[in-house]
C-alpha positions as CSV (number, residue, x, y, z in Angstrom):
1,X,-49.3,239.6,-173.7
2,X,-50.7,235.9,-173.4
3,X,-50.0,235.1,-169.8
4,X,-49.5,231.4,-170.8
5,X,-46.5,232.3,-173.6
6,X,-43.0,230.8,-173.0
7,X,-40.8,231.6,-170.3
8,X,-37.0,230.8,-170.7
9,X,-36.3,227.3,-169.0
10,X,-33.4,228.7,-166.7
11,X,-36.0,231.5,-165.1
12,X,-38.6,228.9,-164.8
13,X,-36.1,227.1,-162.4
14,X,-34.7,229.5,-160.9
15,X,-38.8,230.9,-160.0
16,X,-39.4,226.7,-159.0
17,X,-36.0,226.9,-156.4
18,X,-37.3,230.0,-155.2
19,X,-40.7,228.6,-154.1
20,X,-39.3,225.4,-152.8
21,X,-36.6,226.9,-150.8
22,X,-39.3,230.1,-149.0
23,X,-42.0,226.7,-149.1
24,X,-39.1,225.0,-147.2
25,X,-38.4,227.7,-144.8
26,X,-42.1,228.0,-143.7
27,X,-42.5,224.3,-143.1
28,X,-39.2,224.5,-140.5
29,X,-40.8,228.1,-139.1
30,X,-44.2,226.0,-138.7
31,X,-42.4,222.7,-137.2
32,X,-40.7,224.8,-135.0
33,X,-43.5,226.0,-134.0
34,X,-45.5,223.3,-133.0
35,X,-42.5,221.1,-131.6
36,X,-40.7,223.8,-129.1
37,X,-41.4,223.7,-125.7
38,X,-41.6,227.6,-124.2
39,X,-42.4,230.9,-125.6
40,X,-39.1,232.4,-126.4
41,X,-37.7,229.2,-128.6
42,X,-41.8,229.3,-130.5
43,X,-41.2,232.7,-130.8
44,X,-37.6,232.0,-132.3
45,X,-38.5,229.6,-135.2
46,X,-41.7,231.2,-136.6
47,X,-40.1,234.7,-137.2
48,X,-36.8,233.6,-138.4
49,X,-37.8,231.2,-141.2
50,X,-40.8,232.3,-142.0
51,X,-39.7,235.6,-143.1
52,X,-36.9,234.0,-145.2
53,X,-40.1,231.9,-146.7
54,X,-42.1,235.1,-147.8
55,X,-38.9,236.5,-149.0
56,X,-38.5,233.2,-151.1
57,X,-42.2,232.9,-152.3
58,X,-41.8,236.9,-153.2
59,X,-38.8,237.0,-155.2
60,X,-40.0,234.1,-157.0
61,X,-43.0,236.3,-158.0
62,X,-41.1,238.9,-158.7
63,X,-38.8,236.6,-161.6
64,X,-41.9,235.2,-162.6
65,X,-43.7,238.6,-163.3
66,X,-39.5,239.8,-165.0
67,X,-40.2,236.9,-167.1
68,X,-43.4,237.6,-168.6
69,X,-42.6,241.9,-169.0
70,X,-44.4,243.1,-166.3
71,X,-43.2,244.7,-163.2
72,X,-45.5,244.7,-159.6
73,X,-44.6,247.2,-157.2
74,X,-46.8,244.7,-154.8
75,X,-44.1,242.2,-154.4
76,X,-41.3,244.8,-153.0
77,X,-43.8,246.3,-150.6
78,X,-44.7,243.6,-149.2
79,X,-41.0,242.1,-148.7
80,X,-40.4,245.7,-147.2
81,X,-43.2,245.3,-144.6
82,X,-42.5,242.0,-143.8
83,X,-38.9,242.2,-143.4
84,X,-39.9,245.1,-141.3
85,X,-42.5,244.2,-139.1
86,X,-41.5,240.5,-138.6
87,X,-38.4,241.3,-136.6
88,X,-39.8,244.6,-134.9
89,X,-42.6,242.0,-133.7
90,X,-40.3,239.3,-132.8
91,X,-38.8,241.9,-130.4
92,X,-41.5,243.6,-128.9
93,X,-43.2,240.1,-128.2
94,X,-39.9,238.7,-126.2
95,X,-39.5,242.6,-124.2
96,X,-43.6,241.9,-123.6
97,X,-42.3,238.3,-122.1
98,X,-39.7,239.5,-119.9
99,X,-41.1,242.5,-119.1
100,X,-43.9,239.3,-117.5
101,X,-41.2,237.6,-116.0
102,X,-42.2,234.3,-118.3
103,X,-39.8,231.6,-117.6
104,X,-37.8,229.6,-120.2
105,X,-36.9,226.0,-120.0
106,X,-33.8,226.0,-121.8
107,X,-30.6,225.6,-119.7
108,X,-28.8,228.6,-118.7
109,X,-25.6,229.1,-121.0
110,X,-21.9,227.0,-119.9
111,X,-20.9,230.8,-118.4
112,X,-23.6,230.9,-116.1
113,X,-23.9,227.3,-114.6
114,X,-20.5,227.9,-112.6
């Protein structure tokens, strides 16, 4: 099959939403990054958006691939690994910072100030 042939309009935007909304989603994960002030909110944004990114960017792959008759098995194992290991991480990371006693400079929740 010619890999430039004709794709129906309405999956060609549907695969174009897709990337913008997971390209979207990592540029917020990366801002967040950079602009947050102490480990646990950096650790927040990064593995929150960015696996809603990947998952963006893979199902667009995925339609794209639908669209021209092929299947990839590479697509859903990936979005099974990182949907896995990014929040398994995300935890093990924060447990690692408490366990360290690191300090946070967000203000203690309305219950707690008294």
């Amino acid at each position: 099959m010619n890999t430039l042939s004709a794709v129906h309009p309405l999956l060609e935007a549907a695969v174009a939403l897709l990337l913008v909304v997971g390209g979207s989603f990592a540029l917020v994960g990366a801002i967040g990054l950079v602009r947050f002030d102490d480990f646990f909110m950096r650790l927040h944004a990064p593995t929150k958006a960015s696996t809603l990114g990947v998952g963006g960017v893979l199902l667009a792959s995925l339609l794209w691939h639908w669209g021209h008759g092929t299947w990839s098995l590479r697509e859903l194992l990936i979005a099974l690994f990182i949907f896995i290991t990014a929040p398994v991480s995300a935890n093990l990371l924060a447990q690692a910072a408490l366990h360290l006693r690191v300090r946070s400079t967000a203000p203690p929740p309305e219950h707690e100030r008294g």
